[in-house]
N, C-alpha and C positions, 0 to 999 in steps of 0.2 A: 405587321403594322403595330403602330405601339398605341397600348393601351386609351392615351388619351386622343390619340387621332382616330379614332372608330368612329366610323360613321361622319368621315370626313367625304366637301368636295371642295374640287380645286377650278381654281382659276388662270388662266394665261395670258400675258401680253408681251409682246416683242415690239421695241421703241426704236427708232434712228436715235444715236446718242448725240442727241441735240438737247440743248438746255431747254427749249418750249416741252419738251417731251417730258419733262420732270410734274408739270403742271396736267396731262394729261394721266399721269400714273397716279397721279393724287386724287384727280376727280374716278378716274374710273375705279380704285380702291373706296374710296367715300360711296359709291353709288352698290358697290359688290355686298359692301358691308350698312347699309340705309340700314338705321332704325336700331344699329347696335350701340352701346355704350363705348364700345375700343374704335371706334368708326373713325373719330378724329384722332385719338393715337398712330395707329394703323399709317394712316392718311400721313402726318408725320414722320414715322419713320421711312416709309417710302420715300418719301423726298428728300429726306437725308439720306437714303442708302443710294436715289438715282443720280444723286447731286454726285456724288462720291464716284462714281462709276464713272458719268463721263467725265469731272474733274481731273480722275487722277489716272485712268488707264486707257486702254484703247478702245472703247467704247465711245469716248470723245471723239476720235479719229475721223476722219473724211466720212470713211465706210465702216464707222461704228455702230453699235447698237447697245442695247442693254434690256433683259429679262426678267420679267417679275412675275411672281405667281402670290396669288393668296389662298392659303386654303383655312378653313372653317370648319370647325367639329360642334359639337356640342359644348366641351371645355377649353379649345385653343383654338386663337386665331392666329395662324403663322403666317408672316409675309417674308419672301424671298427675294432680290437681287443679285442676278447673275451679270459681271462683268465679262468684258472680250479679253479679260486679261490683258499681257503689253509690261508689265511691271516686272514683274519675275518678285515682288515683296505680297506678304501678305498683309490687308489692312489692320490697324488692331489702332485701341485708343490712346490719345495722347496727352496727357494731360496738359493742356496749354495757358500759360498764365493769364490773368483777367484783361490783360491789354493788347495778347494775343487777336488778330483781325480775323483766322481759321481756326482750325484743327479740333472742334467742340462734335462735330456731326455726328460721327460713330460713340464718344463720349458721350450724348444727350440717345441714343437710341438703345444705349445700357443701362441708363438711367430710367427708361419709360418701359422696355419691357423685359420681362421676368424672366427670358434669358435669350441670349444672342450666341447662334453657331455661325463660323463662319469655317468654311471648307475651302481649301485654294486647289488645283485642278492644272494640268496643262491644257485648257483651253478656256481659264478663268478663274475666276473668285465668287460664290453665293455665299452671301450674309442672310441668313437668316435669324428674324425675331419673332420669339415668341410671346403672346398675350393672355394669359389665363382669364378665363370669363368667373373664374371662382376663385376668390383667393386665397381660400383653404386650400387651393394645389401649388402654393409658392412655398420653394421646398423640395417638392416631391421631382423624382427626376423624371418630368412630362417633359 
């Protein structure tokens, strides 16, 4: 386990890839995370990364779903989305000019945390963002 995740625990939720479901991944992240300073970041990037999933892959689908995990250390708080995949591309940011109506999502979640992996999978895509609770570990490869 890497050094900054010690003494980490995790969390799980599996959603029907339904747009209301975006709204639940937000409160139950706001409620995992009560009482932290990254509580409302956190709570944003997850809704840009669920928005993302069922938008653009098959997690939107009939019999889609989508994955989220949060886990919590002491110095990081990382949150997860796992698509059902359906794309065959991997997401990455775009920069879209001001008049642009999309494509900012994953752009504003690189923006907000201190570092964003994204893994693509044959049987999907997890974005994950990371949030340092210390920002003397921005920088350092947590």
């Amino acid at each position: 386990m890497h050094e900054c995740m010690s003494g980490v625990r995790v969390w799980g939720l599996s959603c029907p890839g339904s747009p209301e479901e975006v709204g639940r991944a937000r409160r139950w992240t706001r409620e995992i995370l009560r009482g932290s300073p990254l509580a409302d970041d956190a709570a944003l990037i997850v809704s840009e990364l669920s928005t993302n999933a069922i938008r653009h892959t098959a997690s939107g689908w009939d019999s889609g779903s989508f994955h989220l995990a949060v886990a919590v250390s002491t110095q990081v708080v990382a949150v997860s989305v796992t698509d059902d995949g359906g794309t065959g591309t991997t997401p990455k940011a775009e920069h879209q000019n001001q008049d642009a109506e999309g494509g900012r999502g994953l752009d504003m979640v690189h923006a907000i945390a201190h570092r964003v992996l994204i893994h693509s999978g044959t049987q999907g895509c997890t974005v994950t963002a990371e949030l340092y609770t210390d920002a003397r570990l921005v920088g350092r490869s947590c």
